[in-house]
C-alpha positions in Angstrom: -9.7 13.6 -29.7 -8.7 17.1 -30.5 -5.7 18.2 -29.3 -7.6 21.6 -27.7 -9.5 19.0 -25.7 -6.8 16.8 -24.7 -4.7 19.7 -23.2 -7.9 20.6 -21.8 -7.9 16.9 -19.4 -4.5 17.5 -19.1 -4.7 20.6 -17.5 -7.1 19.8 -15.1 -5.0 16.9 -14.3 -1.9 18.9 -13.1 -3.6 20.9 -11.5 -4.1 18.3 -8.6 -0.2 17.2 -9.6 1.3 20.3 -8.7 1.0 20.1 -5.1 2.0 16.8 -4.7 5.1 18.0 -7.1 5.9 20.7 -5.0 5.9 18.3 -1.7 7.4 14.9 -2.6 9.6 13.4 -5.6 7.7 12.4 -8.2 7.2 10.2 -11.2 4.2 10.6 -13.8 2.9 7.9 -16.5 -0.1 8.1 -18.5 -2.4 6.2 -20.6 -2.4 6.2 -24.7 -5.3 4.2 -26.2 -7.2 6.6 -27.8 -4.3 8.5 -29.5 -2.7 5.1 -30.2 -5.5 4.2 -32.0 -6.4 7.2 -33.6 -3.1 7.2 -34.8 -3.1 3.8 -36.0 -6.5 4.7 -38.4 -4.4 7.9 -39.3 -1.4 5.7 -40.9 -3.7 2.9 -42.2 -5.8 5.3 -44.3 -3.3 7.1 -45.6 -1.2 3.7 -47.4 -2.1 0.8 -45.6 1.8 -0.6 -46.7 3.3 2.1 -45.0 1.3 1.9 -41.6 3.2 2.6 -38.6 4.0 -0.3 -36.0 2.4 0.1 -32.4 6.0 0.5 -31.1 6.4 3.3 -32.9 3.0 4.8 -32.6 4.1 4.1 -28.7 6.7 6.5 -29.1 4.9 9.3 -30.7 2.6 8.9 -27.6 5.0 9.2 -24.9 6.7 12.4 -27.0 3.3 14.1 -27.5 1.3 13.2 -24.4 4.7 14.1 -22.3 5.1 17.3 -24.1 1.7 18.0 -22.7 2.3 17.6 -19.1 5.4 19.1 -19.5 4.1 22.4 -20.4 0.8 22.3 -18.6 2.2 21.1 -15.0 5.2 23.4 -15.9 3.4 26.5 -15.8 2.6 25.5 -12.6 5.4 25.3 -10.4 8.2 27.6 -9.7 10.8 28.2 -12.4 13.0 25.7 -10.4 11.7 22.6 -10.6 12.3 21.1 -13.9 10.2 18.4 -15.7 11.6 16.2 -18.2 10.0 13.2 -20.7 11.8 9.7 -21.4 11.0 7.6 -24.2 10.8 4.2 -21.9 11.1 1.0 -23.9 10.1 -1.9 -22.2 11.2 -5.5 -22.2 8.7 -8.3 -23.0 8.7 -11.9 -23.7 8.4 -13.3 -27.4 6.8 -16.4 -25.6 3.8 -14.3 -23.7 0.6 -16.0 -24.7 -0.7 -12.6 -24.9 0.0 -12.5 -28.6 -2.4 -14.9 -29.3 -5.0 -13.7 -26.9 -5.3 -9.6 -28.2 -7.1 -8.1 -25.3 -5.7 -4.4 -25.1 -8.4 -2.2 -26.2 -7.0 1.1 -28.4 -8.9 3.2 -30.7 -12.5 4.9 -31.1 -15.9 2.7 -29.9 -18.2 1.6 -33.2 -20.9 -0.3 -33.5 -20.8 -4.1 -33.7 -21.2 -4.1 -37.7 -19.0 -1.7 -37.9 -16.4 -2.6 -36.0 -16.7 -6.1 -37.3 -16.6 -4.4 -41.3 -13.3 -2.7 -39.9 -12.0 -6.2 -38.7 -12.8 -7.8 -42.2 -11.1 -4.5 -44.6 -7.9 -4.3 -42.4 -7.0 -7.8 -40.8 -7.6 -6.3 -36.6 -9.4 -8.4 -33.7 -12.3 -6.7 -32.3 -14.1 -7.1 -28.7 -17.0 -6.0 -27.1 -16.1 -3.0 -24.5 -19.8 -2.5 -22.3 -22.3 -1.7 -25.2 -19.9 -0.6 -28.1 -17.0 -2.1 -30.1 -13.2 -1.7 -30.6 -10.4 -3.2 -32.0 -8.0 -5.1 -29.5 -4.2 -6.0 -29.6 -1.5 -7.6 -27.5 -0.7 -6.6 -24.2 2.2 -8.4 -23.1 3.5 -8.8 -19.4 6.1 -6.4 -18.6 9.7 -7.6 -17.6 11.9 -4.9 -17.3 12.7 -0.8 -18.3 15.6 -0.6 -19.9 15.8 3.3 -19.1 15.7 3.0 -15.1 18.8 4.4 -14.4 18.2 8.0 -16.5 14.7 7.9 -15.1 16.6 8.1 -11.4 19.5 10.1 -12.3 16.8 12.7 -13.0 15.0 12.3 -9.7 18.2 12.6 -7.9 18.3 15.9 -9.5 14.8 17.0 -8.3 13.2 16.8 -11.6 9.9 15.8 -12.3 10.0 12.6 -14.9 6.6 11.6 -17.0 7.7 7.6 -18.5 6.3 5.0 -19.1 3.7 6.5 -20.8 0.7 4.3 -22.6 2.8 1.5 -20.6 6.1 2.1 -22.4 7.6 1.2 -25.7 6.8 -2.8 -26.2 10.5 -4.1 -27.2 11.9 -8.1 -26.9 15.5 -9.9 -28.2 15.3 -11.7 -31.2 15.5 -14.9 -29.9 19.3 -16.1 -28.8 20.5 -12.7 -29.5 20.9 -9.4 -27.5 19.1 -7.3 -30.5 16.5 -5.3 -29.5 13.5 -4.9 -31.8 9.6 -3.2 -31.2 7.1 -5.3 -30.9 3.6 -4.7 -32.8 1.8 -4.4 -28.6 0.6 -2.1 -26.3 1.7 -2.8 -22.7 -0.9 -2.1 -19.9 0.1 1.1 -18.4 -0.7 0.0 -14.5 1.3 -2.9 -14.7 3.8 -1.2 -16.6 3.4 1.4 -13.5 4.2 -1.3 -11.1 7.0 -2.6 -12.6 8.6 0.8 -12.7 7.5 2.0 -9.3 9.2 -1.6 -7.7 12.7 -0.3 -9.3 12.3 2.7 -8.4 11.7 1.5 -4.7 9.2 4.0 -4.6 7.4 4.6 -1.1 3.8 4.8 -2.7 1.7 4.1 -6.1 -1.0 5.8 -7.0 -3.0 4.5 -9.4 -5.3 7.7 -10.4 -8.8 6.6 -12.3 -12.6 7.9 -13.0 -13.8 6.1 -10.2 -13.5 6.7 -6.6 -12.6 3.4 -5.1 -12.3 0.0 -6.3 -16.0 -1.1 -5.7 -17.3 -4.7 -4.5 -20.4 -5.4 -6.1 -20.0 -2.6 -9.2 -23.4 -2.2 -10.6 -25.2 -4.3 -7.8 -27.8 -2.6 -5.3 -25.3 -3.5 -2.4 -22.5 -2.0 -4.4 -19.2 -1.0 -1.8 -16.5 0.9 -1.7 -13.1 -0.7 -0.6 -11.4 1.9 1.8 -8.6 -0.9 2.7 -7.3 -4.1 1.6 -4.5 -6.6 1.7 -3.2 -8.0 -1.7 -4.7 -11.1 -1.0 -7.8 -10.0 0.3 -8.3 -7.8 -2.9 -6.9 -10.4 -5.5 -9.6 -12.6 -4.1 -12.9 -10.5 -5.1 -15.1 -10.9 -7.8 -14.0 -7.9 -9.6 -14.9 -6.8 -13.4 -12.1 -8.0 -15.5 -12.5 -4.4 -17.3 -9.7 -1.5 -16.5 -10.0 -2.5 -12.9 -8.3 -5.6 -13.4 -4.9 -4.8 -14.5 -5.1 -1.8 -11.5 -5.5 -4.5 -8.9 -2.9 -6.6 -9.8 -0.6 -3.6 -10.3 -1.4 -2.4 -6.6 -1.2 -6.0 -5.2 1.8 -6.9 -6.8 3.8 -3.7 -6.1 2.5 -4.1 -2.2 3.9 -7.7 -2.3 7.2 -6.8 -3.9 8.0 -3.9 -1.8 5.8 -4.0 1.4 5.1 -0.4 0.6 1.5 0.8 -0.1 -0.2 1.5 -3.1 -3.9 3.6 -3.6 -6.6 3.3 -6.6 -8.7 6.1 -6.7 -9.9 9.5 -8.2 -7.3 11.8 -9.5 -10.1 14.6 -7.7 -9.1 12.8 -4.4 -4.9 12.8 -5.2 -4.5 14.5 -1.7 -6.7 12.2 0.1 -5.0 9.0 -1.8 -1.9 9.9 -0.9 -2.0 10.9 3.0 -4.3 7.6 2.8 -7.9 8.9 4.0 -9.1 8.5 0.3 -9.4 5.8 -2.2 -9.0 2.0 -1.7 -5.6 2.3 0.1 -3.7 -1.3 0.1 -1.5 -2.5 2.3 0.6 -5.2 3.6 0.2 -5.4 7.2 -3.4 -3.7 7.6 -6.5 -5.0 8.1 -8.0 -7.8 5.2 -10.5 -5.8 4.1 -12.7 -2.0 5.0 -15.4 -1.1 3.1 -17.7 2.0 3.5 
């Protein structure tokens, strides 16, 4: 979690964005739950009255992490082509059942006592995530970005836009009025991906992870990897409810809205995702399901 090492991943990151931000218009977002949660321990420990909200601890994510790219896919590409960071809040609902469910995982793995000793001391919900232990908290659906039309005025001006990022600002009406407050939430960043790649009417989302495929069977001995599927096909699987989940139903829903494609795959394989020969590629009108 130092900063050395994160500019480190974020480095090798751009480096498979630049050519795919030399060739095509494009549109970056980014995770945030380890710095939103290391942040959160950071304000907590230092006067636990004066702790930030995860709104706001959103927004120092988007500002830092976007920094970042900025400057790291920036020394990259020509002098020309200009990258630029929006804060992005992000409309939910007050009525999402999500805040009584915390599921959204943020912050360092402990140990069950620990975690559970945390819990107690400071008032969080924590989960089991594989064999370790972190605190959770609500991940509302996304509805709407209230900065879409920046966020394409840029692109019309060939700039390179990182959003979105850690899944956006989380921000609702109070009820039976048009004032907009935060919202102590982290939004999922894949669906909050979808949702801005559908306005955008964006001709393909790529939904870059550690793995290279979304895999049938995961952990199995006649474990698969899905080359193609339709949004039906794949919503139907038994897949792990882990980080997977949200990524299918951000690539099936963005397919179904927009009868464009979508790909889940290795950032290693960006090429190959994008001209479609890598990754599980899914699509509308192709065939129900390809594994290899």
């Amino acid at each position: 979690m130092t900063v050395e090492r994160q500019r480190e991943n974020v480095a090798i990151a751009c480096q498979g964005l630049a050519p795919v931000a030399a060739a095509h218009e494009l549109v970056i977002t980014h995770g945030n739950g380890p710095q939103v949660g290391m942040l959160a321990l950071q304000s907590a420990s230092y006067d636990s009255d004066l702790a930030y909200p995860f709104d706001v601890m959103d927004a120092q994510t988007e500002g830092m992490i976007g920094y970042l790219i900025e400057q790291e896919l920036g020394n990259l590409l020509p002098d020309h082509r200009r990258l630029a960071t929006i804060l992005t809040q992000i409309q939910v609902s007050a009525d999402d059942p999500a805040f009584a469910h915390p599921t959204k995982f943020v912050g360092p793995a402990y140990d069950r006592t620990t975690a559970e000793a945390l819990a107690r001391a400071n008032g969080w919900t924590v989960k089991a995530d594989g064999d370790d232990w972190r605190r959770v908290v609500p991940s509302p659906i996304p509805i709407r970005i209230f900065e879409i039309n920046p966020i394409r005025w840029l692109l019309e001006k060939q700039v390179v836009v990182i959003c979105a990022g850690g899944g956006g600002i989380p921000t609702m009406y109070e009820p039976g009025t048009r004032h907009l407050v935060g919202v102590e939430a982290v939004i999922d960043k894949d669906l909050a991906s979808s949702v801005l790649a559908r306005e955008l009417n964006a001709d393909l989302l790529v939904i870059a992870t550690d793995v290279p495929a979304v895999i049938q069977g995961w952990g199995s001995g006649d474990a698969r990897e899905i080359r193609q599927a339709t949004p039906a096909v794949l919503r139907s699987l038994d897949l792990p409810d882990g980080s997977m989940g949200p990524k299918v139903e951000a690539a099936t829903s963005f397919v179904d809205a927009t009868h464009a494609r979508a790909a889940i795959g290795a950032l290693a394989d960006i090429a190959g995702l994008i001209d479609g020969t890598r990754g599980t590629q899914v699509r509308a009108d192709g065939p129900g399901l390809v594994t290899g």
